[in-house]
C-alpha positions as CSV (number, residue, x, y, z in Angstrom):
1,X,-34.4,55.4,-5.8
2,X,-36.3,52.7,-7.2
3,X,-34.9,48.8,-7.4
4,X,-36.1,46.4,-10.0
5,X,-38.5,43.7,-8.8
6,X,-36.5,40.7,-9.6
7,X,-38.7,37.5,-10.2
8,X,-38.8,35.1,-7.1
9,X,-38.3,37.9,-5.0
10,X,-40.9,39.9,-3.0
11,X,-40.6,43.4,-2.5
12,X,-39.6,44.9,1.0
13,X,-43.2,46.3,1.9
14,X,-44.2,42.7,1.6
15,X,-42.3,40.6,4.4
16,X,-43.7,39.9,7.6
17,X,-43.0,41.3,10.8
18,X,-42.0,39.5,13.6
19,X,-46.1,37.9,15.1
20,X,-46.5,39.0,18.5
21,X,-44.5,37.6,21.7
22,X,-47.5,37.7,24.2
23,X,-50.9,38.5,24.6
24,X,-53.3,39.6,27.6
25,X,-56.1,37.4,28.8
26,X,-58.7,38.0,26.4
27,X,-56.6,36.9,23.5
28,X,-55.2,34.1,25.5
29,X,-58.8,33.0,25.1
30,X,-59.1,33.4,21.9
31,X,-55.9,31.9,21.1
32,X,-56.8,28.5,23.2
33,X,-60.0,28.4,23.2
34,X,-60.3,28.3,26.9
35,X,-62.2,30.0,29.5
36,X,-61.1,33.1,31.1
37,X,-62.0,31.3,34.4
38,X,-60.3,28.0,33.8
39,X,-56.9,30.5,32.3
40,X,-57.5,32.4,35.7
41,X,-57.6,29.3,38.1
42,X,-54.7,27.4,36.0
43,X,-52.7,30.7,36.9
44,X,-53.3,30.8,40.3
45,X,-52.0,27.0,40.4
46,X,-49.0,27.6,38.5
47,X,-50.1,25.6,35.7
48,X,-49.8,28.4,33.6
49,X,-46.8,30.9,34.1
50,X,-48.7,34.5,33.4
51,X,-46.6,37.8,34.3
52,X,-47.8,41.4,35.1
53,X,-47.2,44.9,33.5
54,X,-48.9,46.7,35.7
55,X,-52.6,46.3,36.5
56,X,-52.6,44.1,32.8
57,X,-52.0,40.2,32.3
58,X,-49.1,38.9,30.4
59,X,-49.3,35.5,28.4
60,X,-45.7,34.4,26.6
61,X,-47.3,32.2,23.5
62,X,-44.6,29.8,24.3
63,X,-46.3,29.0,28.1
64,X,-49.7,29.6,26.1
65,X,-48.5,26.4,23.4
66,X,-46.9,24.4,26.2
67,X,-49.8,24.4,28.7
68,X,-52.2,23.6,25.9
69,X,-50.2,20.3,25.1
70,X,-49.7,19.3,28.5
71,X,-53.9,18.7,29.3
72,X,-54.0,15.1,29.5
73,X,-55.1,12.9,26.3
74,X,-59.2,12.7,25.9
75,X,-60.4,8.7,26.4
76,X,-62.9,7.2,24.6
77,X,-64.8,3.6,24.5
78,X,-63.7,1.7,21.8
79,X,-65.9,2.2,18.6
80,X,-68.5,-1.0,18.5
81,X,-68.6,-1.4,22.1
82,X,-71.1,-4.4,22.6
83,X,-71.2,-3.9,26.6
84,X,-73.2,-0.6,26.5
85,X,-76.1,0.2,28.7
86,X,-79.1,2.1,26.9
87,X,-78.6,6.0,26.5
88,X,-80.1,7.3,29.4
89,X,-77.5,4.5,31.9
90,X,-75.1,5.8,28.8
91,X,-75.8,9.7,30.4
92,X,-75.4,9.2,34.3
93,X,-79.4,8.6,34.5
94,X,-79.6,5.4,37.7
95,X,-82.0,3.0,36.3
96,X,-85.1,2.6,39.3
């Protein structure tokens, strides 16, 4: 049995299913754009909650999203700084 497509209304084939609860490691990467090694040693310090099915690495994309807004704010100097050194002071270079 067939239904009629009535208009503003999508057909059943059409609606999305539920995105994915969790993901392993390597899509943890892909999904923060960290590294493996920085996920890995944020684990180990509980920064990140990560659970285990077996010999596999479980990431909730809730702890994934929360983690991600908890790294601290990036500082910058204030655009038209007059008190800068030349670039090479600017890069960590000593001047002799």
């Amino acid at each position: 049995m067939t239904f009629p497509n009535v208009a503003g209304e999508f057909p059943l084939a059409s609606v999305a299913s539920r995105p994915r609860l969790a993901t392993d490691v390597p899509g943890a990467v892909d999904y923060t754009g960290q590294s493996r090694a920085q996920l890995y040693k944020d684990m180990r310090t509980g920064l990140l909650p990560a659970y285990k099915n077996g010999a596999r690495t479980i990431l909730f994309y809730d702890d994934l999203d929360r983690y991600m807004h908890a790294l601290p704010r990036a500082k910058f100097k204030p655009v038209g700084d007059d008190n800068h050194t030349d670039s090479a002071d600017a890069h960590g270079a000593r001047s002799r």
